[in-house]
Biotite code that builds the C-alpha atoms (Angstrom):
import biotite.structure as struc

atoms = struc.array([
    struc.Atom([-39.763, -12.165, -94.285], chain_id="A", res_id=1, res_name="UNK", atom_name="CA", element="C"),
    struc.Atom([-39.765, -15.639, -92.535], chain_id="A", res_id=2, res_name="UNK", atom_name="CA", element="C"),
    struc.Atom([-42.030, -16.304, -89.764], chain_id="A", res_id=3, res_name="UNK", atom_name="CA", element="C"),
    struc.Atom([-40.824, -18.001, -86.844], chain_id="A", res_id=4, res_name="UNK", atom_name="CA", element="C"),
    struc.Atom([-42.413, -21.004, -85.012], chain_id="A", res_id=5, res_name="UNK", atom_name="CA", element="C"),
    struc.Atom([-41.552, -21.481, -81.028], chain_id="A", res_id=6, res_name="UNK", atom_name="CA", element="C"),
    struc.Atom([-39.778, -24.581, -80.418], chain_id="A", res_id=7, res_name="UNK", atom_name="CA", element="C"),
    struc.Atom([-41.046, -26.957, -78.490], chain_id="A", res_id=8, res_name="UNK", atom_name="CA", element="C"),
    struc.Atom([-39.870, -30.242, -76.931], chain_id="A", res_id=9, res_name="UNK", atom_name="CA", element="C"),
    struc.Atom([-41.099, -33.295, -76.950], chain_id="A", res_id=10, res_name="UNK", atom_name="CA", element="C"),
    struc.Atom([-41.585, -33.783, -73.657], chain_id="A", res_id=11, res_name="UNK", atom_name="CA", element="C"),
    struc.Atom([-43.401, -30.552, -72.935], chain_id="A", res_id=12, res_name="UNK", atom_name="CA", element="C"),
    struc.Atom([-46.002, -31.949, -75.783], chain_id="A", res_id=13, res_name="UNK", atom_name="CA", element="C"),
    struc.Atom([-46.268, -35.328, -75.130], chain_id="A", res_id=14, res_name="UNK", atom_name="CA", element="C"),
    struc.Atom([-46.890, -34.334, -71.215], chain_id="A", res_id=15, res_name="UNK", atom_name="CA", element="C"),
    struc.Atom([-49.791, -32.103, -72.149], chain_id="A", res_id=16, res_name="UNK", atom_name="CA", element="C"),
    struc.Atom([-48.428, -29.107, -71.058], chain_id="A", res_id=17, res_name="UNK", atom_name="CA", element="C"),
    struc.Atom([-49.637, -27.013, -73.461], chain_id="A", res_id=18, res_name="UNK", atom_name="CA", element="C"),
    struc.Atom([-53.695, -27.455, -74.597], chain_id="A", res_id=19, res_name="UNK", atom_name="CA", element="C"),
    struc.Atom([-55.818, -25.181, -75.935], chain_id="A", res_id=20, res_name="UNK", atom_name="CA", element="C"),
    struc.Atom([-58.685, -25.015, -74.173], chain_id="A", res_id=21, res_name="UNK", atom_name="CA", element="C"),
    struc.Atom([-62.417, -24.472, -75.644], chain_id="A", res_id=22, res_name="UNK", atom_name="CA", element="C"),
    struc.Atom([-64.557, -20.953, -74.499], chain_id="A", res_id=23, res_name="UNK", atom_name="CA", element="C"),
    struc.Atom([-67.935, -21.931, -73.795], chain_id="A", res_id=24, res_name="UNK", atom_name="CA", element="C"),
    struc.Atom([-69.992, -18.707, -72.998], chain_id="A", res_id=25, res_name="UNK", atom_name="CA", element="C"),
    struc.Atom([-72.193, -18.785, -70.074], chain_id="A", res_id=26, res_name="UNK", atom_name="CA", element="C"),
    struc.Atom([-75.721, -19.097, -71.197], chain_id="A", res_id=27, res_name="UNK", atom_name="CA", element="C"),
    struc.Atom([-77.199, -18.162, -67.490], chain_id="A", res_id=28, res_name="UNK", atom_name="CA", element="C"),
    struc.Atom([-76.056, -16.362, -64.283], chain_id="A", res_id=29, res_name="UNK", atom_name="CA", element="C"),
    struc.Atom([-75.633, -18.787, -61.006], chain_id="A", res_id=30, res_name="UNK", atom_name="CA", element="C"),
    struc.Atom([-77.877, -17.995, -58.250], chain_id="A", res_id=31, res_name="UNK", atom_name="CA", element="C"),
    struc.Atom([-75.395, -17.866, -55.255], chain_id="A", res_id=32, res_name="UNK", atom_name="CA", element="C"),
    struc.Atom([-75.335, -20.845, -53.004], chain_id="A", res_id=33, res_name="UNK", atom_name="CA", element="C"),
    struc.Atom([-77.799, -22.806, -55.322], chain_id="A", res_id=34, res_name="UNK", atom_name="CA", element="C"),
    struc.Atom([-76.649, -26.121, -56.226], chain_id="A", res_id=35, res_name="UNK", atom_name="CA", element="C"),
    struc.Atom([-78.235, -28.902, -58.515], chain_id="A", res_id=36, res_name="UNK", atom_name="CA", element="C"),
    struc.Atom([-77.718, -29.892, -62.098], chain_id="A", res_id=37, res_name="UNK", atom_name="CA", element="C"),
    struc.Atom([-76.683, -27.502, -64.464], chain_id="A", res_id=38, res_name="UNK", atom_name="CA", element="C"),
    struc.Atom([-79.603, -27.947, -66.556], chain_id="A", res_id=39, res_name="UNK", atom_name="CA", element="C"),
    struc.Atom([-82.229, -27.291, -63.246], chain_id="A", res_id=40, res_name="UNK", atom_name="CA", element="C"),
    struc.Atom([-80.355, -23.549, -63.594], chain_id="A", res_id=41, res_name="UNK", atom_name="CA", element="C"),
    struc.Atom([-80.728, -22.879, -67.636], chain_id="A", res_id=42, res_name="UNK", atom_name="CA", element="C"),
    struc.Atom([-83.513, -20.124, -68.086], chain_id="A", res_id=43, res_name="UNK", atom_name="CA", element="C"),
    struc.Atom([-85.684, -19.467, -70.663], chain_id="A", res_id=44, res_name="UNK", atom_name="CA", element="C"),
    struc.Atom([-85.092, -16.284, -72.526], chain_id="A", res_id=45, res_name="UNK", atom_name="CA", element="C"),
    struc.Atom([-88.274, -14.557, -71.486], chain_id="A", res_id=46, res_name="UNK", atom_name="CA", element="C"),
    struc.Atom([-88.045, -15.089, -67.892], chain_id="A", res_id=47, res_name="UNK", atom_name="CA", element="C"),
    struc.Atom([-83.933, -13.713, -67.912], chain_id="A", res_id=48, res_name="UNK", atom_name="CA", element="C"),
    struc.Atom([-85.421, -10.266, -66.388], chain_id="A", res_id=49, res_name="UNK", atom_name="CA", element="C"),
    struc.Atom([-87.544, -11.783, -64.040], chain_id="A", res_id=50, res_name="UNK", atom_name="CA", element="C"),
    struc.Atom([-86.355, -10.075, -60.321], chain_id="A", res_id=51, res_name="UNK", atom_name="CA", element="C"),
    struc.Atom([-89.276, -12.097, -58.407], chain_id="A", res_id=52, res_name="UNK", atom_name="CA", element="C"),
    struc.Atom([-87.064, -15.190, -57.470], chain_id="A", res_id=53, res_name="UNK", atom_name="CA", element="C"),
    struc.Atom([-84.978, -12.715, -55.720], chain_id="A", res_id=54, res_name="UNK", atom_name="CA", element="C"),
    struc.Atom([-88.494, -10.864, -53.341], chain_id="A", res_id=55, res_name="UNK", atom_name="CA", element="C"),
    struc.Atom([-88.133, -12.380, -50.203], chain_id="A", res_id=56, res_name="UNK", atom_name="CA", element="C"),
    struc.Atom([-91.717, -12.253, -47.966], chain_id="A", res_id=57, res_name="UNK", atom_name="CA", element="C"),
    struc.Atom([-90.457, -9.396, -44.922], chain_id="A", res_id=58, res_name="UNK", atom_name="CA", element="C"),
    struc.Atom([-91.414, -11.002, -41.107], chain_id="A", res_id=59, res_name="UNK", atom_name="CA", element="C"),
    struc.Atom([-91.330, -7.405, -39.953], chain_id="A", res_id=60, res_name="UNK", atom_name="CA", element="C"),
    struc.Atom([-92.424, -4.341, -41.549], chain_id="A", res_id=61, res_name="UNK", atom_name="CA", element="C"),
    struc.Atom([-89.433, -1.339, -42.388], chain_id="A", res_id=62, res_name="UNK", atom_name="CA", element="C"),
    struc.Atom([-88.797, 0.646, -39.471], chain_id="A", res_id=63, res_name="UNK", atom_name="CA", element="C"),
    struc.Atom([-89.056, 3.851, -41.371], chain_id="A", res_id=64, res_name="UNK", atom_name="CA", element="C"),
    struc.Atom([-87.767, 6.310, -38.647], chain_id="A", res_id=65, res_name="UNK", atom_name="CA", element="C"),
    struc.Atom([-85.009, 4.440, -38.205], chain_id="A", res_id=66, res_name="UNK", atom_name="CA", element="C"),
    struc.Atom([-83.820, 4.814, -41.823], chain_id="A", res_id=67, res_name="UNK", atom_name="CA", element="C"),
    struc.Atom([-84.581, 8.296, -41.373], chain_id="A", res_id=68, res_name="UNK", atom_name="CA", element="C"),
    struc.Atom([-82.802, 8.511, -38.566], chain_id="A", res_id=69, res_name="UNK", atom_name="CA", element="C"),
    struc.Atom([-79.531, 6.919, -39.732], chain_id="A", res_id=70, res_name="UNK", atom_name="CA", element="C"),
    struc.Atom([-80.144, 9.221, -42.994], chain_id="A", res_id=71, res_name="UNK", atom_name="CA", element="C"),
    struc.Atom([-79.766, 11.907, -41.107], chain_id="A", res_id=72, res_name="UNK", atom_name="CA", element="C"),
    struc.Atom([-77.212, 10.884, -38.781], chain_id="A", res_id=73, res_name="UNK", atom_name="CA", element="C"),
    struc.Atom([-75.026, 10.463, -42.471], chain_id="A", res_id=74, res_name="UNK", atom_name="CA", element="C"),
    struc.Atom([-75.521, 13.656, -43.295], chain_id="A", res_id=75, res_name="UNK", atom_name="CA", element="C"),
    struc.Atom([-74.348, 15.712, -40.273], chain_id="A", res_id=76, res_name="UNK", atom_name="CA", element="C"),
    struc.Atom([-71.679, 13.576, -40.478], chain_id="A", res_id=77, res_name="UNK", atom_name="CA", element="C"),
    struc.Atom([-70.874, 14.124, -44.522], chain_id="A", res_id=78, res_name="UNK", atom_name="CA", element="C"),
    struc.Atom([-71.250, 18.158, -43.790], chain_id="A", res_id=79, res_name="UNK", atom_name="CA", element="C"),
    struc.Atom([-68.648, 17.607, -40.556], chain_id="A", res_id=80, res_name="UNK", atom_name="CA", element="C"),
    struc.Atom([-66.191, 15.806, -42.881], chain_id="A", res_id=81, res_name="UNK", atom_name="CA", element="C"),
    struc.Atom([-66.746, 18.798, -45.589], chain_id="A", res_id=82, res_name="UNK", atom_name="CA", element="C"),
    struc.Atom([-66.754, 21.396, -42.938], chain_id="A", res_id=83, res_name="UNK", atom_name="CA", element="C"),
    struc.Atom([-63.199, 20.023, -41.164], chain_id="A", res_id=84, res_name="UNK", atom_name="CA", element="C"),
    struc.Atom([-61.865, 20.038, -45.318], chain_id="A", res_id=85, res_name="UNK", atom_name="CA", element="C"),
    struc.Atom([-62.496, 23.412, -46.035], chain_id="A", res_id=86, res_name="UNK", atom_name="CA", element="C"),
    struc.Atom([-60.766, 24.208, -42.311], chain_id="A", res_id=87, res_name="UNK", atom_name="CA", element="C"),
    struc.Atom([-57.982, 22.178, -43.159], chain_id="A", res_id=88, res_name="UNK", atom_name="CA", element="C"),
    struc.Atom([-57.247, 23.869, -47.188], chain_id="A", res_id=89, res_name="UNK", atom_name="CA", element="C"),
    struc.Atom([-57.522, 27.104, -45.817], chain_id="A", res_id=90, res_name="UNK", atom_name="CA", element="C"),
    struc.Atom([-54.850, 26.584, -42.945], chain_id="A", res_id=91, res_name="UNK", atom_name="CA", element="C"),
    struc.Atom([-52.805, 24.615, -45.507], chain_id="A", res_id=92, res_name="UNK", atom_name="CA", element="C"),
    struc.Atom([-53.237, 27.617, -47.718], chain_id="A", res_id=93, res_name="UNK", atom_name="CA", element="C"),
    struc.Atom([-52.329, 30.349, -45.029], chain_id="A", res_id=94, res_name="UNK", atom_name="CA", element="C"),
    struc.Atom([-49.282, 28.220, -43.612], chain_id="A", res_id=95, res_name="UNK", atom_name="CA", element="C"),
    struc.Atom([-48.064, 27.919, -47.463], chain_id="A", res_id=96, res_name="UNK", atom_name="CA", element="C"),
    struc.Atom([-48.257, 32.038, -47.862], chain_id="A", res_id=97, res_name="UNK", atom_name="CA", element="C"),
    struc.Atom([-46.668, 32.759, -44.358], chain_id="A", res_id=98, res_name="UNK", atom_name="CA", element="C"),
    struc.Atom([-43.896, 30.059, -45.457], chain_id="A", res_id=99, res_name="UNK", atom_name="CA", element="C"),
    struc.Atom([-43.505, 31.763, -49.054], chain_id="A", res_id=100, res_name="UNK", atom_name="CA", element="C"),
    struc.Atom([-43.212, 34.797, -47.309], chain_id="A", res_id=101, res_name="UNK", atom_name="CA", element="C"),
    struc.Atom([-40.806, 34.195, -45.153], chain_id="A", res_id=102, res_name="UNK", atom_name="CA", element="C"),
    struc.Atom([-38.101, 32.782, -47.609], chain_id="A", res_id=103, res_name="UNK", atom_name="CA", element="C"),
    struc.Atom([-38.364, 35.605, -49.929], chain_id="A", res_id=104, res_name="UNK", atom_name="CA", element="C"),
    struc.Atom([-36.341, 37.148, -46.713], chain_id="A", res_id=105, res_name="UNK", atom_name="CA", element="C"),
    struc.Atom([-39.462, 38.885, -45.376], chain_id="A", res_id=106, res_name="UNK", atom_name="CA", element="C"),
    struc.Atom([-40.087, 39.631, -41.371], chain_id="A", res_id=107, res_name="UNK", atom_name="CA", element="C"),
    struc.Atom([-43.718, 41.510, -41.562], chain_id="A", res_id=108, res_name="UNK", atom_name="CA", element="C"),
    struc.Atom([-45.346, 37.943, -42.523], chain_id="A", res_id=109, res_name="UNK", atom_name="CA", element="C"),
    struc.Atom([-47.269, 36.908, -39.389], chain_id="A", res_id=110, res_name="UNK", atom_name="CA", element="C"),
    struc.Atom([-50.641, 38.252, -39.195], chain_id="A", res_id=111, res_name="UNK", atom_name="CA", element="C"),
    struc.Atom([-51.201, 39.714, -36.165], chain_id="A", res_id=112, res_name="UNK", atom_name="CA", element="C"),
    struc.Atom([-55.054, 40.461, -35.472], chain_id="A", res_id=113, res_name="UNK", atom_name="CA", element="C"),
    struc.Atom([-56.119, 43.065, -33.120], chain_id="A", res_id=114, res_name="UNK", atom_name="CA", element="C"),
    struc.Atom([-58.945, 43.297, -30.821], chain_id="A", res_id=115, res_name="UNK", atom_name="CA", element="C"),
    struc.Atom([-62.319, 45.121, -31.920], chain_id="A", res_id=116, res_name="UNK", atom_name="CA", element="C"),
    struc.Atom([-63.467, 47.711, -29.649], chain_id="A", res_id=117, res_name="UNK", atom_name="CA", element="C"),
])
């Protein structure tokens, strides 16, 4: 079998359309919105893990019952959102049987629910 080679012009070449470019690995992680020479920002390997540049000292301290608070103002509202899901399957799934019901050519499909003494 012969293996084919793409032609390309001359112009294309000699234009320097198509280069191959080098892949240099990234030896370190930017710090967002740090600037400076790229050799300030080259860490050592023992200090990669190192979370302390990123502790900021807190003016104020955490306003616990507020987090509390907004925890559970999350919740009621996760257990609404469930609550109003199960409401709306079940009325999906009772308008899908009265609908089945009614074109196999039924009438007696509508429930009709009587009062308790």
């Amino acid at each position: 079998m012969k293996t084919q080679r793409p032609i390309v012009s001359t112009s294309a070449s000699s234009d320097g359309e198509h280069r191959v470019l080098q892949f240099r690995p990234r030896t370190f992680a930017p710090v967002p919105g740090q600037r400076g020479n790229l050799s300030d920002r080259v860490e050592p390997a023992g200090e990669a893990n190192d979370l302390s540049r990123y502790e900021r000292d807190r003016e104020e301290p955490d306003d616990y019952r507020h987090r509390m608070l907004a925890n559970i103002a999350a919740f009621a509202f996760t257990v609404a959102l469930t609550a109003i899901g199960i409401w709306l399957a079940m009325s999906i799934q009772d308008l899908r049987r009265t609908q089945d019901c009614v074109l196999m050519g039924r009438h007696d499909c509508v429930r009709i629910s009587s009062p308790h003494r």
